[in-house]
N, CA, C and O atoms as a CHARMM CRD file, in Angstrom:
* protein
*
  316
    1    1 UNK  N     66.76800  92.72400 178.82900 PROA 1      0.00000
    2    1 UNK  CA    66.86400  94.03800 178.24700 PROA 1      0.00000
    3    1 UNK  C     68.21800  94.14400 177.55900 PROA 1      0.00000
    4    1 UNK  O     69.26500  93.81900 178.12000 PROA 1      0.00000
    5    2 UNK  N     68.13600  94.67600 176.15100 PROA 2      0.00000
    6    2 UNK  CA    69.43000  94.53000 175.48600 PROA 2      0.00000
    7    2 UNK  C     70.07400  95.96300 176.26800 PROA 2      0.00000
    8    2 UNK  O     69.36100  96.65600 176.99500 PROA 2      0.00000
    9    3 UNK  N     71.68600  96.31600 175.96600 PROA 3      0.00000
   10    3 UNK  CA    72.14600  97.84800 175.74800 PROA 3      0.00000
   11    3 UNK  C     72.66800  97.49000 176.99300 PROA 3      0.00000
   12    3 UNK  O     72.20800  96.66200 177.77900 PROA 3      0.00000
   13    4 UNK  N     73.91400  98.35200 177.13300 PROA 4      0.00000
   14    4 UNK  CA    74.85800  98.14500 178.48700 PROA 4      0.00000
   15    4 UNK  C     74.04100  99.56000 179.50600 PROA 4      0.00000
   16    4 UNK  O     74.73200 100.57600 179.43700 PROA 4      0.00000
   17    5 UNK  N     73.08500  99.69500 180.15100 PROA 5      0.00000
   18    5 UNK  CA    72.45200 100.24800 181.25500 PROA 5      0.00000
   19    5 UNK  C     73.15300  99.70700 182.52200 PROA 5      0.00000
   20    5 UNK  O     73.57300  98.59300 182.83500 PROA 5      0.00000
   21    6 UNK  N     73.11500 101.18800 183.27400 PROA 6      0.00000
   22    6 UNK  CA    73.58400 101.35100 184.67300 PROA 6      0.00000
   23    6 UNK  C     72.37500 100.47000 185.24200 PROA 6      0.00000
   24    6 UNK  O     71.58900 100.04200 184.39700 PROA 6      0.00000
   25    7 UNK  N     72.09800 100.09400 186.84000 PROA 7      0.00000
   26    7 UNK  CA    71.07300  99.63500 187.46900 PROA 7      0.00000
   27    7 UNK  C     70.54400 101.05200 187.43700 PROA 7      0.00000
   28    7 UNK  O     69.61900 100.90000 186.63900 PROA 7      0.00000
   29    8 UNK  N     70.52300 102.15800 187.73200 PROA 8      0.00000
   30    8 UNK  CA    69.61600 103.11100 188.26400 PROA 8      0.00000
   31    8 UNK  C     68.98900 103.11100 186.55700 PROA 8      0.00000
   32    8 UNK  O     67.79100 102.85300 186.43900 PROA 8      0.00000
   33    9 UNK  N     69.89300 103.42900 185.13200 PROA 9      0.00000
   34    9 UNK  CA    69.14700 103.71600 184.24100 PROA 9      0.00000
   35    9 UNK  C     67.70200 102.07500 184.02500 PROA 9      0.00000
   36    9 UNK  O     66.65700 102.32800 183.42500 PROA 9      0.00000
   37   10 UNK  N     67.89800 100.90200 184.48300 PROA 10     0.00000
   38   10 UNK  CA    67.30300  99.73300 184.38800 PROA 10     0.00000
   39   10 UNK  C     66.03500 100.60400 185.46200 PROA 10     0.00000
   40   10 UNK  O     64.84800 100.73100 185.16000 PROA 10     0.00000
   41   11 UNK  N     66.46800 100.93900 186.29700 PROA 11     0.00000
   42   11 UNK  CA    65.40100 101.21700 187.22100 PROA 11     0.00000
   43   11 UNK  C     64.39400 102.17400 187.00100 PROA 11     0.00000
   44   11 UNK  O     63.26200 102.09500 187.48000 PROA 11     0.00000
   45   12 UNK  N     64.96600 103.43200 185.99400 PROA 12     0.00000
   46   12 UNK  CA    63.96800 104.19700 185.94300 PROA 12     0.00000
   47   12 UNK  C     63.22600 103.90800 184.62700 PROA 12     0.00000
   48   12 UNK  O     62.29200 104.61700 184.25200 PROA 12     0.00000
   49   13 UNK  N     63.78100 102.58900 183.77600 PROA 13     0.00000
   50   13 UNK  CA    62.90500 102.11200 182.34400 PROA 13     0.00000
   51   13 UNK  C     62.09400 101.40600 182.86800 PROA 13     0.00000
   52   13 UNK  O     60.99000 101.41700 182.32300 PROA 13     0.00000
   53   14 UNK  N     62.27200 100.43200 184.21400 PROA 14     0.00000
   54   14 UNK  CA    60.52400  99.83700 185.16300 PROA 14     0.00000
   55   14 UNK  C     60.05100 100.63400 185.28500 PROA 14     0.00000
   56   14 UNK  O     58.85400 100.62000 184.99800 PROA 14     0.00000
   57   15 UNK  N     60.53500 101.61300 185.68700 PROA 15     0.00000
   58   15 UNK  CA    59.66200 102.65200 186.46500 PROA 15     0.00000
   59   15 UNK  C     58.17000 103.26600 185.50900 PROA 15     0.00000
   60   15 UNK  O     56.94900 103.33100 185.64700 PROA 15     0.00000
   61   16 UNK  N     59.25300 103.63300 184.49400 PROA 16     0.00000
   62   16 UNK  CA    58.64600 104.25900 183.41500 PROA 16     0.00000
   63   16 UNK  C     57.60500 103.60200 182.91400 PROA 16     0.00000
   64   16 UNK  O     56.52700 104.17200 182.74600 PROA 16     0.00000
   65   17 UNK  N     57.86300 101.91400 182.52000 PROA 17     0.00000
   66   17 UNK  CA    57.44600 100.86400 182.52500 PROA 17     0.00000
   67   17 UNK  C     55.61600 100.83400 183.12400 PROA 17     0.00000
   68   17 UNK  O     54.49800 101.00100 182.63700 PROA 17     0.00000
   69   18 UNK  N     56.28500 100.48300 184.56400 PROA 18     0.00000
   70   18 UNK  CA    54.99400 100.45000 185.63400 PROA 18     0.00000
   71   18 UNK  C     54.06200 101.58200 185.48500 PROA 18     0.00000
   72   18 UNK  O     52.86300 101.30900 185.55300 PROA 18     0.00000
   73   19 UNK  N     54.51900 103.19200 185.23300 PROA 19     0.00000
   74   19 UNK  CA    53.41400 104.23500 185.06300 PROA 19     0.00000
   75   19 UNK  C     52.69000 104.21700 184.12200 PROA 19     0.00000
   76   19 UNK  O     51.51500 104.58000 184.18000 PROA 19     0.00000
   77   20 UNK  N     53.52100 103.59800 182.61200 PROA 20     0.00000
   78   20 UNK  CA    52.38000 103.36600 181.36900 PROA 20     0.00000
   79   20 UNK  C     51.44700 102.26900 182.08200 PROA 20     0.00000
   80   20 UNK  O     50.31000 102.71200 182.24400 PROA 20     0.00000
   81   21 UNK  N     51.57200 101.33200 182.41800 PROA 21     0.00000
   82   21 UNK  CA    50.76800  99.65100 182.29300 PROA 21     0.00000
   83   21 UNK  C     50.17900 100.63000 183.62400 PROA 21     0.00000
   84   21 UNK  O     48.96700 100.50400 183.44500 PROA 21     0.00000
   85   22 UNK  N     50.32200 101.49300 184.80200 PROA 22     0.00000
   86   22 UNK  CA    49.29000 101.64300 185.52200 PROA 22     0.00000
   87   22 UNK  C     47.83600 102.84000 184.72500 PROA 22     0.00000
   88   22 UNK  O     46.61100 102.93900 184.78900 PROA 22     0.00000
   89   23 UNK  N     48.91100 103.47700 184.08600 PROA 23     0.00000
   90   23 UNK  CA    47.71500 104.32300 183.55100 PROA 23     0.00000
   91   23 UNK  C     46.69100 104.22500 182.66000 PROA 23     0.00000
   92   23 UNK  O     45.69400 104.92300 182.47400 PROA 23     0.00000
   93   24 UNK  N     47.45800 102.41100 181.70400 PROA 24     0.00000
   94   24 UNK  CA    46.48800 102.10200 180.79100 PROA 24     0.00000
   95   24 UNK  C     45.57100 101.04400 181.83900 PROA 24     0.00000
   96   24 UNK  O     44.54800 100.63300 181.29100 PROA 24     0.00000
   97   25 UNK  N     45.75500 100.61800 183.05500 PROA 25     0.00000
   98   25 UNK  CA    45.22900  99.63600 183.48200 PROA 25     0.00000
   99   25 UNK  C     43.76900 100.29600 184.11900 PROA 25     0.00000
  100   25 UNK  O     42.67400  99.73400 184.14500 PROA 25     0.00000
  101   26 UNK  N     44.06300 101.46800 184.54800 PROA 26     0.00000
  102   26 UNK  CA    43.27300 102.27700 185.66800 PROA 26     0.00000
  103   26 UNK  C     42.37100 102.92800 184.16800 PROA 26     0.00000
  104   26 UNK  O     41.19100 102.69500 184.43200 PROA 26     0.00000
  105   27 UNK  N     42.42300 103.52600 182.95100 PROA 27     0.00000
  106   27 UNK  CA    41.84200 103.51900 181.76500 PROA 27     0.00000
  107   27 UNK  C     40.88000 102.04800 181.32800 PROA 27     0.00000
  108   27 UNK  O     40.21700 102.28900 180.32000 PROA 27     0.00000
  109   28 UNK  N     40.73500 101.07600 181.68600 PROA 28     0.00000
  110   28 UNK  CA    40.65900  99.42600 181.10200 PROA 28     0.00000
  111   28 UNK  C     40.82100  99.31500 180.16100 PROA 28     0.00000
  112   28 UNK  O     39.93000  99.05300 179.35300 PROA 28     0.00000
  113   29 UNK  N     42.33800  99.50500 179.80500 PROA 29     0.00000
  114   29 UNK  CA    42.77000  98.99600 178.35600 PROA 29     0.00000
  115   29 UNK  C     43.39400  98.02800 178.03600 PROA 29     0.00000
  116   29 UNK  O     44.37600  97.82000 178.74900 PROA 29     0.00000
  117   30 UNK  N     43.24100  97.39800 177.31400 PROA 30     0.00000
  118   30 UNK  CA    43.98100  95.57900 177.53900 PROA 30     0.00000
  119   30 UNK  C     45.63600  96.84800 176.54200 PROA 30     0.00000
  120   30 UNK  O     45.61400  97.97300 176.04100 PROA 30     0.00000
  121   31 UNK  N     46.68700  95.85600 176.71700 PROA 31     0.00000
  122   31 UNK  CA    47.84700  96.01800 176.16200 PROA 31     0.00000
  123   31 UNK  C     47.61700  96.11000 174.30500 PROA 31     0.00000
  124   31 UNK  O     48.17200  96.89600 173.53700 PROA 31     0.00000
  125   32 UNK  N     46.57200  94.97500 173.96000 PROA 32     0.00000
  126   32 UNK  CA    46.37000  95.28000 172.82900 PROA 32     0.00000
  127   32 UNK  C     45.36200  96.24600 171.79500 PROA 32     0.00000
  128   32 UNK  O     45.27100  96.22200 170.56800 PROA 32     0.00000
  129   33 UNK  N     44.60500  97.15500 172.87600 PROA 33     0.00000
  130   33 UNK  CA    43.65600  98.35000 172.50200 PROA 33     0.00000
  131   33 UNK  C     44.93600  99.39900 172.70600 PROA 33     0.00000
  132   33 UNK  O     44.90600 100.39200 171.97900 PROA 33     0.00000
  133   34 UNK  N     45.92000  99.28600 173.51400 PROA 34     0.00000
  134   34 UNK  CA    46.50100 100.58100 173.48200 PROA 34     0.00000
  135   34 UNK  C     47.27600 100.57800 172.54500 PROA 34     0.00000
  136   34 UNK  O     47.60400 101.65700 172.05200 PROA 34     0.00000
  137   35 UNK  N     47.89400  99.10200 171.92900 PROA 35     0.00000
  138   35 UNK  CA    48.79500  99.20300 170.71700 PROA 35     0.00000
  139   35 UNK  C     47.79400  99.85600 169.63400 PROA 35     0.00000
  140   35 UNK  O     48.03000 100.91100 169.04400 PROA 35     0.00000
  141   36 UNK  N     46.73200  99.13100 169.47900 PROA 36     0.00000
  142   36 UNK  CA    45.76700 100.13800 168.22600 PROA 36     0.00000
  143   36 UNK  C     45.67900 101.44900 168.10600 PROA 36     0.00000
  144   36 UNK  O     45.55400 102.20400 167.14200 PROA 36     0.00000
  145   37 UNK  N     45.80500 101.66000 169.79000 PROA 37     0.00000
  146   37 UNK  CA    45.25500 103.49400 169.72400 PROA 37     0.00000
  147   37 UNK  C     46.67000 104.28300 169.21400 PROA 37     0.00000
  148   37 UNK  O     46.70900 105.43800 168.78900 PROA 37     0.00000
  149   38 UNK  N     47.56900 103.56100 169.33200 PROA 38     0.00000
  150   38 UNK  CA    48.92300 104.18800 169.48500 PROA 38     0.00000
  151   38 UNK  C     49.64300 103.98300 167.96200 PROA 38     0.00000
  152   38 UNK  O     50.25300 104.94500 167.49400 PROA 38     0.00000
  153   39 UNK  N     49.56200 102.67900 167.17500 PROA 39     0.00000
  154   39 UNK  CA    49.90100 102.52400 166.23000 PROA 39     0.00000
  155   39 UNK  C     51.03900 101.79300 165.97300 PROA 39     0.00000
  156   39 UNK  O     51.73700 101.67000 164.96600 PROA 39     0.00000
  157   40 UNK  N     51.12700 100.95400 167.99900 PROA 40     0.00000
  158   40 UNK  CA    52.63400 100.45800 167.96900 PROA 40     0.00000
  159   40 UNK  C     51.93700  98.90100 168.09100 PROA 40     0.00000
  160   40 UNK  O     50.73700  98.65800 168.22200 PROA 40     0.00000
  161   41 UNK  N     53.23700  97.77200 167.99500 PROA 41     0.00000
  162   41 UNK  CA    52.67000  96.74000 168.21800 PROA 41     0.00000
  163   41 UNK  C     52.53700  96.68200 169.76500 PROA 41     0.00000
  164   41 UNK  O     52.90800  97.42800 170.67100 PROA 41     0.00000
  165   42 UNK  N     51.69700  95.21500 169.70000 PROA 42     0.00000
  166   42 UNK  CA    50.94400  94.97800 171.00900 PROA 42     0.00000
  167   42 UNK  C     52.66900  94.37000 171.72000 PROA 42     0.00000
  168   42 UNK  O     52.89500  94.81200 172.84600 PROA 42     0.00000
  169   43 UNK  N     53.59700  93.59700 171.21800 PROA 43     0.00000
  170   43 UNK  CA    54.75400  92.94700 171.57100 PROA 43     0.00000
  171   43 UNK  C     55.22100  94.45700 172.27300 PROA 43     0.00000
  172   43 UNK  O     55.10300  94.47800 173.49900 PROA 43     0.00000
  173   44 UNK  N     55.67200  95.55900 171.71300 PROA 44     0.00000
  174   44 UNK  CA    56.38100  96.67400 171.80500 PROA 44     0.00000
  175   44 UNK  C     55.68800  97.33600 173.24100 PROA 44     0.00000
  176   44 UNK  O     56.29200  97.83200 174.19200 PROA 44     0.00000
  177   45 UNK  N     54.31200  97.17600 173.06700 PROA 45     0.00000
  178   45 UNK  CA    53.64700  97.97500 174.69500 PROA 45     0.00000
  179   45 UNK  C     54.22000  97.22600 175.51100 PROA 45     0.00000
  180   45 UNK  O     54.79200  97.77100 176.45500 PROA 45     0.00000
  181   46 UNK  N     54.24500  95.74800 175.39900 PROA 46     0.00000
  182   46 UNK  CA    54.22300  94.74700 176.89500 PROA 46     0.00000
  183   46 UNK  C     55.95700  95.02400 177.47100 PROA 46     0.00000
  184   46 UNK  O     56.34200  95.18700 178.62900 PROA 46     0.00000
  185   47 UNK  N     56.67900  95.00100 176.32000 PROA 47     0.00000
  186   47 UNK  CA    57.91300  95.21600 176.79500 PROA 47     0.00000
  187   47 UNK  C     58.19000  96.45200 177.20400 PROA 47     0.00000
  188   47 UNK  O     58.97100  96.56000 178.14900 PROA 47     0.00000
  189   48 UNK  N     57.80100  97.28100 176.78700 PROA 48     0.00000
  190   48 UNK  CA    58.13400  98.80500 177.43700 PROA 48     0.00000
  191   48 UNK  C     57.38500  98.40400 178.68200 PROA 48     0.00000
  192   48 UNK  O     58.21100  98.58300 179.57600 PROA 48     0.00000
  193   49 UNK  N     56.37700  98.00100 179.17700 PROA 49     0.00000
  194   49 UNK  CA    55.77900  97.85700 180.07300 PROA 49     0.00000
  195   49 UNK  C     56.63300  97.71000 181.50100 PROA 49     0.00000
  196   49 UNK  O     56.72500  98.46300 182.47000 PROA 49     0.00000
  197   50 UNK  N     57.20300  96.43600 181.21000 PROA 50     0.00000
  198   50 UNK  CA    58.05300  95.69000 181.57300 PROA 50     0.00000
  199   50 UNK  C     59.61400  96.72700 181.81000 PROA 50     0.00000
  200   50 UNK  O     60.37200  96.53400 182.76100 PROA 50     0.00000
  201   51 UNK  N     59.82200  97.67800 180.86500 PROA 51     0.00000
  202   51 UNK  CA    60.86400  98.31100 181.32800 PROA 51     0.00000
  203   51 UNK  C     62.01700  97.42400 180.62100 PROA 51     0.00000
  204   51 UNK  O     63.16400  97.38800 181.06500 PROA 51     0.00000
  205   52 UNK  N     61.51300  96.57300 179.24900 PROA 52     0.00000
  206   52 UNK  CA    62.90000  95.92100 178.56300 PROA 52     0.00000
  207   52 UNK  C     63.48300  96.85900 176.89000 PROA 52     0.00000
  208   52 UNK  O     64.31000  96.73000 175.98800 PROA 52     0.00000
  209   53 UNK  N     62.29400  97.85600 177.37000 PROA 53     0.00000
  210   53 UNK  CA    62.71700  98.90800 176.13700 PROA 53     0.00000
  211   53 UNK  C     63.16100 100.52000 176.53800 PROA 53     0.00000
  212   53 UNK  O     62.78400 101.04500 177.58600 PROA 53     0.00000
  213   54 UNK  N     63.84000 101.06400 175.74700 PROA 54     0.00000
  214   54 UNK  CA    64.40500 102.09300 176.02100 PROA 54     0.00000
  215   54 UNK  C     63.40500 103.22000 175.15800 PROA 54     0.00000
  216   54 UNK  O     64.15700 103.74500 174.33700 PROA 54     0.00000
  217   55 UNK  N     62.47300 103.60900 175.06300 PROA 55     0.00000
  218   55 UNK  CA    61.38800 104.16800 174.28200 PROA 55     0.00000
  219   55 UNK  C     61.72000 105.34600 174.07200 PROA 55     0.00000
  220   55 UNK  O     62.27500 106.14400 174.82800 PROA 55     0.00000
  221   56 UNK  N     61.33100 105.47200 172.89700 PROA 56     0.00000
  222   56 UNK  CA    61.75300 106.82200 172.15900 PROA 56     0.00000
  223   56 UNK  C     60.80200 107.85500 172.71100 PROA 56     0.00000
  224   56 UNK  O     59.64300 107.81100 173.12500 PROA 56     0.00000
  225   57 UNK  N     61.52600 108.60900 172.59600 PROA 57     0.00000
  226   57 UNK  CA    60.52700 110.47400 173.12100 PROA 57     0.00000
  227   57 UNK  C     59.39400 110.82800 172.38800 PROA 57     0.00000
  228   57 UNK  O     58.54800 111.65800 172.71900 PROA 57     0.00000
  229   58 UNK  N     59.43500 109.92400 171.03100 PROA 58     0.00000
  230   58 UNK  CA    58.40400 110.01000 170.27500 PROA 58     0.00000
  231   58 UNK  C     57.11800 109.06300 170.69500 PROA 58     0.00000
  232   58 UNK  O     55.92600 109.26000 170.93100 PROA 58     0.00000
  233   59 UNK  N     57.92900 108.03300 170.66400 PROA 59     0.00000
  234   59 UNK  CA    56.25800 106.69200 171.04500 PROA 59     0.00000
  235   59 UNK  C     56.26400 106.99000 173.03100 PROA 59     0.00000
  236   59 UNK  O     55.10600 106.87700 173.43300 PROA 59     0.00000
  237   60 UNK  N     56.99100 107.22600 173.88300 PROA 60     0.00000
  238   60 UNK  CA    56.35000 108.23600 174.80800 PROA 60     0.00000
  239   60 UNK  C     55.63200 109.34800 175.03000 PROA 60     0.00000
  240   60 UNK  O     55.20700 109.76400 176.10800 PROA 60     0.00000
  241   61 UNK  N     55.45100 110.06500 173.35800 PROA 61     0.00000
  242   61 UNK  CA    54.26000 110.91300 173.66300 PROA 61     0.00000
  243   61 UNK  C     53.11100 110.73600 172.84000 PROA 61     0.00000
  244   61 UNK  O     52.22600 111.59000 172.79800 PROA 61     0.00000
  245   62 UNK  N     53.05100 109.18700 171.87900 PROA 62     0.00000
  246   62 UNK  CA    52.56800 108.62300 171.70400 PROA 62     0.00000
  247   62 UNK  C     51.24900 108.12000 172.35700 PROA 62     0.00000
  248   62 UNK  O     50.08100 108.46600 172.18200 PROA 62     0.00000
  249   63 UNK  N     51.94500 106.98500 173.34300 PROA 63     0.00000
  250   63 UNK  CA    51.34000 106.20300 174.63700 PROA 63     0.00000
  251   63 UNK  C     50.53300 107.39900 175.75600 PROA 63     0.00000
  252   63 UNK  O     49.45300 107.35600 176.34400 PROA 63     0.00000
  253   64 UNK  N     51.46200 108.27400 175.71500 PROA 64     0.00000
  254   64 UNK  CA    50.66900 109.70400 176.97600 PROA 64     0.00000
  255   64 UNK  C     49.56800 110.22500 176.10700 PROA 64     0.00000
  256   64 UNK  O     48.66800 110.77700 176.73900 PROA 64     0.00000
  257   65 UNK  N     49.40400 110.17400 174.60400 PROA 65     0.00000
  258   65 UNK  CA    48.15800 110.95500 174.54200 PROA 65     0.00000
  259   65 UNK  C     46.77500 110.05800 174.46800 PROA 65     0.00000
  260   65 UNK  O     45.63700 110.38600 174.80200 PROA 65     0.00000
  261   66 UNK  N     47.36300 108.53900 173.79800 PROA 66     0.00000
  262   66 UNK  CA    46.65500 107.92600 174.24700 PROA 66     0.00000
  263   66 UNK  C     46.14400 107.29600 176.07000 PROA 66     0.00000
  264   66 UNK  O     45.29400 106.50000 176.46800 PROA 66     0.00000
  265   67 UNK  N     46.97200 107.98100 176.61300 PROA 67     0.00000
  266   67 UNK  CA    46.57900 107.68000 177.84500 PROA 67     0.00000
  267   67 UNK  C     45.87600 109.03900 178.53500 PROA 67     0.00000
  268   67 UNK  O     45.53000 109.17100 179.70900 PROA 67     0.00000
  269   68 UNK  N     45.79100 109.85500 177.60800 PROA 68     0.00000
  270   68 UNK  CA    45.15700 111.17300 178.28500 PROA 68     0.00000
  271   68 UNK  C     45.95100 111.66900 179.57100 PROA 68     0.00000
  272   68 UNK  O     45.62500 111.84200 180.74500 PROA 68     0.00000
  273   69 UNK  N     47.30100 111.84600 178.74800 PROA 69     0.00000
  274   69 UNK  CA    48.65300 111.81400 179.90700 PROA 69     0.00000
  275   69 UNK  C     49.18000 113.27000 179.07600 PROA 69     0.00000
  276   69 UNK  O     48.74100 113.50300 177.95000 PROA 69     0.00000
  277   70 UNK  N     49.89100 113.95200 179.56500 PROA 70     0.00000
  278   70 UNK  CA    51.32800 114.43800 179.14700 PROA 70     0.00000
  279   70 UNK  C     52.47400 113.27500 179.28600 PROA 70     0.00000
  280   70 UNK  O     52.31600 112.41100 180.14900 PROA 70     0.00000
  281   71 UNK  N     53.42000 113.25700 178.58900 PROA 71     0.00000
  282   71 UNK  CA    54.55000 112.45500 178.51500 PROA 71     0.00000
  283   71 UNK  C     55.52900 113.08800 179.44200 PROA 71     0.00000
  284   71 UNK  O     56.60100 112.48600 179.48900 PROA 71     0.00000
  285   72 UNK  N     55.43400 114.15000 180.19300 PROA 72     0.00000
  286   72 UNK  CA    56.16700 114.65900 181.24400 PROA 72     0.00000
  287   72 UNK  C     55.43000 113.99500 182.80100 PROA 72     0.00000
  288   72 UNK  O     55.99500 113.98100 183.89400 PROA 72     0.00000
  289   73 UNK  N     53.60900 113.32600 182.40100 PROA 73     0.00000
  290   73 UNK  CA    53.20200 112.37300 184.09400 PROA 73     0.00000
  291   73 UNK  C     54.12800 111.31200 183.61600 PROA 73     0.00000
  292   73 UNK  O     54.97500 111.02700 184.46300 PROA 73     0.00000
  293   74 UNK  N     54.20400 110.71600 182.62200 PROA 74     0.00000
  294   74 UNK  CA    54.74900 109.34000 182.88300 PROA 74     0.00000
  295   74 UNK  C     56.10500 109.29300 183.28500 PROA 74     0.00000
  296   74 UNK  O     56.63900 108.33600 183.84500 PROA 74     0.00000
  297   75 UNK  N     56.76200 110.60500 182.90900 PROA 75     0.00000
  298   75 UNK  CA    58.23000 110.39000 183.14100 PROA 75     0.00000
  299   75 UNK  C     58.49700 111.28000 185.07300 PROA 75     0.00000
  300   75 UNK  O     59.43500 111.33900 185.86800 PROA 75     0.00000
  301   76 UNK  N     57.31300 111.70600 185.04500 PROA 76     0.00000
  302   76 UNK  CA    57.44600 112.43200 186.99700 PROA 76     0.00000
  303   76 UNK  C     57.12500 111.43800 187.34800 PROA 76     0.00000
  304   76 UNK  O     57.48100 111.43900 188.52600 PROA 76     0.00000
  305   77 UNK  N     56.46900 110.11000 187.06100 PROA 77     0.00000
  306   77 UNK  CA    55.83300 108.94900 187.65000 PROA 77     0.00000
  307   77 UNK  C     57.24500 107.80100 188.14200 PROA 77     0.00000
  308   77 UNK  O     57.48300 106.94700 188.99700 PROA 77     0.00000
  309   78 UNK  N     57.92800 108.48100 186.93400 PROA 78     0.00000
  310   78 UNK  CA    59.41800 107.14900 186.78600 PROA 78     0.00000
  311   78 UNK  C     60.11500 107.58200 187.77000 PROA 78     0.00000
  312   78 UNK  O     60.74800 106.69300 188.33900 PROA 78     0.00000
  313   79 UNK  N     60.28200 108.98900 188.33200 PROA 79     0.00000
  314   79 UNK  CA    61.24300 109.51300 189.04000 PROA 79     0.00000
  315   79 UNK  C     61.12100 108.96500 190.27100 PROA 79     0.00000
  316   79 UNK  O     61.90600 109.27800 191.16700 PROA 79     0.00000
C-alpha cells in the first residue's frame, strides 16, 4: 500500500476492504461483474478489496449502490 498510513488508518482500509469483497461475495459477484456494474477497473476492486487503496468517497458510493449498500454499511462495517 503506497502513502505514509498510521497502522490503525491500514486497518480500517482492510476493514473497509473485507466489507466490500464480503458484500459482493454474499451478492455472487465475481470482482470482475462488480467492476462493470461500477465502471471501475477489475485491478482497482481487488485492491481496494485488499485494503491497498485509499478510495475515494465517490467510488465508495459507487461500489455501495452497486452492492445495494449505503456507503455509510460499508464504512459501519470498517469500524
Amino acid at each position: 500500500m503506497s502513502g505514509n498510513y498510521t497502522k490503525q488508518e491500514r486497518t480500517f482500509l482492510k476493514r473497509l476492504g473485507k466489507a466490500i469483497k464480503e458484500r459482493r461475495t454474499k451478492k455472487g459477484l465475481s470482482q470482475e461483474r462488480l467492476a462493470e456494474l461500477t465502471g471501475l477497473h477489475r485491478t482497482y476492486v481487488g485492491s481496494a478489496e485488499r485494503g491497498e487503496r485509499n478510495i475515494s468517497a465517490l467510488n465508495t458510493k459507487v461500489l455501495a449502490d452497486a452492492l445495494d449498500c449505503r456507503a455509510s454499511d460499508l464504512f459501519r462495517s470498517a469500524e
